[in-house]
Kinemage of the C-alpha trace (Angstrom):
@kinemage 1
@onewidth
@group {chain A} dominant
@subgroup {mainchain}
@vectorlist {calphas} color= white
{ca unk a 1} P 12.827 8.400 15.274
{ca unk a 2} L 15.116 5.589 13.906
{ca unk a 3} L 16.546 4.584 10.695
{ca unk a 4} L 14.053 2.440 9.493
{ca unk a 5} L 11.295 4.672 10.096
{ca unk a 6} L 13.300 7.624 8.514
{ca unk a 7} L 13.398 5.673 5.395
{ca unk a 8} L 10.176 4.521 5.531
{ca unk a 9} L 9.142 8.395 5.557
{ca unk a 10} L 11.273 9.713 2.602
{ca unk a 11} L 10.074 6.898 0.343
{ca unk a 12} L 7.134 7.723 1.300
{ca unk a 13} L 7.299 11.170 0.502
{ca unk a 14} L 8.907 10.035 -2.949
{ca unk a 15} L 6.422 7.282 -3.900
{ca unk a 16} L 3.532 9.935 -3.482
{ca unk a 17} L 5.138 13.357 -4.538
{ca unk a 18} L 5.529 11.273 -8.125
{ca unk a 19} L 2.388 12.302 -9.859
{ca unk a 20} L 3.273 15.464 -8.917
{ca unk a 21} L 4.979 16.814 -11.819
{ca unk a 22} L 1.976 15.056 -14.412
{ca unk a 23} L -0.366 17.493 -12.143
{ca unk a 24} L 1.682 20.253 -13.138
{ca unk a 25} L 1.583 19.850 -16.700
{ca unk a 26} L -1.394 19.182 -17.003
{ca unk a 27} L -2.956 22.155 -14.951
{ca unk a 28} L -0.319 24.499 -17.203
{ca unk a 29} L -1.348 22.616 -20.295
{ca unk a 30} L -5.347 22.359 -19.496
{ca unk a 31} L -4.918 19.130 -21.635
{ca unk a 32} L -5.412 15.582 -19.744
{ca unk a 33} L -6.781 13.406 -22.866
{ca unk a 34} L -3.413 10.808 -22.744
{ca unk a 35} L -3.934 10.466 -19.177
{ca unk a 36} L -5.226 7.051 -18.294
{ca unk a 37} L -8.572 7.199 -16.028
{ca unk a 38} L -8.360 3.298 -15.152
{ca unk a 39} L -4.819 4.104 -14.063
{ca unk a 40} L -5.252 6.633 -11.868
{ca unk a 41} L -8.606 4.795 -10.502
{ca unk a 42} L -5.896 1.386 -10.237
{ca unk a 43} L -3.771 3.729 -8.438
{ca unk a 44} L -6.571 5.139 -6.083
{ca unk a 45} L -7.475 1.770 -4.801
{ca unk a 46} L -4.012 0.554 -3.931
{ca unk a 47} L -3.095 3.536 -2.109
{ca unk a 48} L -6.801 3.383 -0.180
{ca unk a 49} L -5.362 0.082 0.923
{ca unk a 50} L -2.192 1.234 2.018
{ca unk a 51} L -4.005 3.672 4.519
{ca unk a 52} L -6.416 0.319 5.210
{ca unk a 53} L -2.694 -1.466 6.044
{ca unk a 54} L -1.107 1.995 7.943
{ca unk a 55} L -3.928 1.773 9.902
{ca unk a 56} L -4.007 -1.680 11.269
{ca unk a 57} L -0.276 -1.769 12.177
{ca unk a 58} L -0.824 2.130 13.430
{ca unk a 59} L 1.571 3.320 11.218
{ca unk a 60} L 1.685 7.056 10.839
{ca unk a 61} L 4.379 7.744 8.453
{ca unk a 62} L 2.247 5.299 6.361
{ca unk a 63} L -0.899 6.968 6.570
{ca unk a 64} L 0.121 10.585 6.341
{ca unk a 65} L 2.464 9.727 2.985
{ca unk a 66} L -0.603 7.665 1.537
{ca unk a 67} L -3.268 9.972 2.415
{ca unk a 68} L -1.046 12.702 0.855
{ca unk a 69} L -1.037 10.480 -2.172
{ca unk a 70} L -4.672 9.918 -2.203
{ca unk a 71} L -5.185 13.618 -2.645
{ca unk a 72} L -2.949 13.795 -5.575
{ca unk a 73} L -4.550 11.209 -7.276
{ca unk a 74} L -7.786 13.237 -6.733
{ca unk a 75} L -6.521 16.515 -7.842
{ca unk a 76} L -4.875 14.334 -11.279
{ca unk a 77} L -8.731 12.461 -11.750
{ca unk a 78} L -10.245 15.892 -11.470
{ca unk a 79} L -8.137 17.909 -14.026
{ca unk a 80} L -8.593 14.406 -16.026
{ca unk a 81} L -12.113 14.829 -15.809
{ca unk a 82} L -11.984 18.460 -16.525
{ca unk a 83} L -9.808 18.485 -19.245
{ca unk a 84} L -9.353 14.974 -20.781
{ca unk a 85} L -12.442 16.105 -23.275
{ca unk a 86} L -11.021 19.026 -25.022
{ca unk a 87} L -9.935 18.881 -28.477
């Protein structure tokens, strides 16, 4: 593994382990009404094309980081949709 690929790895990590902490919160605080659903959906569809891209140039530390990223995103829509109603 080189340099470039090691980089490309951690920021990948970083980049998707950053809605991370608004997951948190928001499971503790069962309270998602401030969260924006057209973000998250924004979101969603850019990092769908990222896997698209990590896939045509057969780039795995691009997939696997995005993919992870995908499934926050889906865990942050859910506890949107499950708790962006209560008052």
């Amino acid at each position: 593994m080189d340099t470039t690929q090691i980089v490309g790895i951690v920021a990948g990590i970083l980049t998707a382990s950053s809605l991370l902490p608004q997951v948190i919160k928001t499971y503790r605080e069962k309270k998602a009404d401030e969260v924006s659903i057209v973000m998250l959906l924004v979101l969603m569809a850019g990092v769908a094309l990222w896997i698209v891209y990590g896939f045509l140039r057969d780039d795995m530390p691009i997939i696997v980081t995005n993919c992870f990223s995908l499934a926050v995103n889906l865990t942050m829509i859910g506890l949107r949709l499950k708790y962006g109603h209560k008052k």
